[in-house]
C-alpha positions as CSV (number, residue, x, y, z in Angstrom):
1,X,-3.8,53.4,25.1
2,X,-1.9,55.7,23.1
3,X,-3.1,55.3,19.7
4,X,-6.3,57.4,19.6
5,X,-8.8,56.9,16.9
6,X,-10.6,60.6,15.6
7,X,-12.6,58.6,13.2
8,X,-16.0,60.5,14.4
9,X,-14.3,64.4,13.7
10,X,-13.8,62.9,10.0
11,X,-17.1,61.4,10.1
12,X,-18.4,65.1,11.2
13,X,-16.3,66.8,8.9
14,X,-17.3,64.9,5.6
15,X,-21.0,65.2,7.2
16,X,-21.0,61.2,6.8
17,X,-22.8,59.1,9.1
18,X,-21.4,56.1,10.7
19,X,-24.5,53.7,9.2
20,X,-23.3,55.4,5.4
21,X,-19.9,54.8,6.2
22,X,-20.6,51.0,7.2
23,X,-22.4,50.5,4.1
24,X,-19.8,52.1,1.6
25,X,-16.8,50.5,3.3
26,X,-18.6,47.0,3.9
27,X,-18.4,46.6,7.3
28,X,-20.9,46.6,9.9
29,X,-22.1,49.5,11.4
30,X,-21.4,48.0,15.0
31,X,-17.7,47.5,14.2
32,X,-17.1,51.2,12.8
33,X,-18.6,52.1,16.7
34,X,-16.3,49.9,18.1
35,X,-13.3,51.5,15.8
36,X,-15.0,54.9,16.5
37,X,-14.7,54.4,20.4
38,X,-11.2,53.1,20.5
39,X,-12.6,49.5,22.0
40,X,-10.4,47.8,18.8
41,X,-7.4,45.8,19.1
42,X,-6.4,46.8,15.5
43,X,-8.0,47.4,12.5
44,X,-7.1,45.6,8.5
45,X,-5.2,47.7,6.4
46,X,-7.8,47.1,3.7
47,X,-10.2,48.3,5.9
48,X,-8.5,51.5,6.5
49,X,-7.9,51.9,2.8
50,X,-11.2,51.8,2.5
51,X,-12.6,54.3,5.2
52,X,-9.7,57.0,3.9
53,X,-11.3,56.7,0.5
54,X,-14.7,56.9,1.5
55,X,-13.7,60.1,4.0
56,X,-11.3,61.2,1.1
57,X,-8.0,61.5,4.0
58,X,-5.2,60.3,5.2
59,X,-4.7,57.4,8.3
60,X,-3.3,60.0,10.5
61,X,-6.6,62.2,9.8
62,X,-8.3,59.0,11.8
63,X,-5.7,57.8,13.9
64,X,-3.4,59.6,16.1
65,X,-0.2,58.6,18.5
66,X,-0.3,60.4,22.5
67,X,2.1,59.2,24.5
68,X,0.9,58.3,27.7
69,X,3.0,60.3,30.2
70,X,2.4,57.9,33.6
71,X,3.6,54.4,31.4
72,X,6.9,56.4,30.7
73,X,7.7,56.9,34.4
């Protein structure tokens, strides 16, 4: 997949943890591991809004575009 999520490096920079996180964005703590491991199939803009408030950044602080080379060819 080439959308990578980084959620856990902001989650390590703002020395939050995932269970705070969960709490303050009002989601479950199971579904930001799921988000954090890249297991998602998309996430609610509201949701995001939320997480780049509580982490005080940006969406492409969390989520990042790699092309994958071997799809291309």
């Amino acid at each position: 997949m080439p959308i990578v999520v980084n959620l856990d490096v902001m989650l390590a920079k703002r020395k939050i943890r995932s269970r705070d996180l969960a709490e303050q964005v009002g989601i479950t703590e199971q579904n930001i591991s799921l988000l954090k491991s890249g297991k998602v199939k998309g996430v609610r803009f509201d949701t995001l809004e939320k997480i780049c408030a509580v982490l005080d950044c940006q969406p492409g602080d969390i989520l990042e575009y790699r092309p994958d080379t071997e799809e291309e060819s």
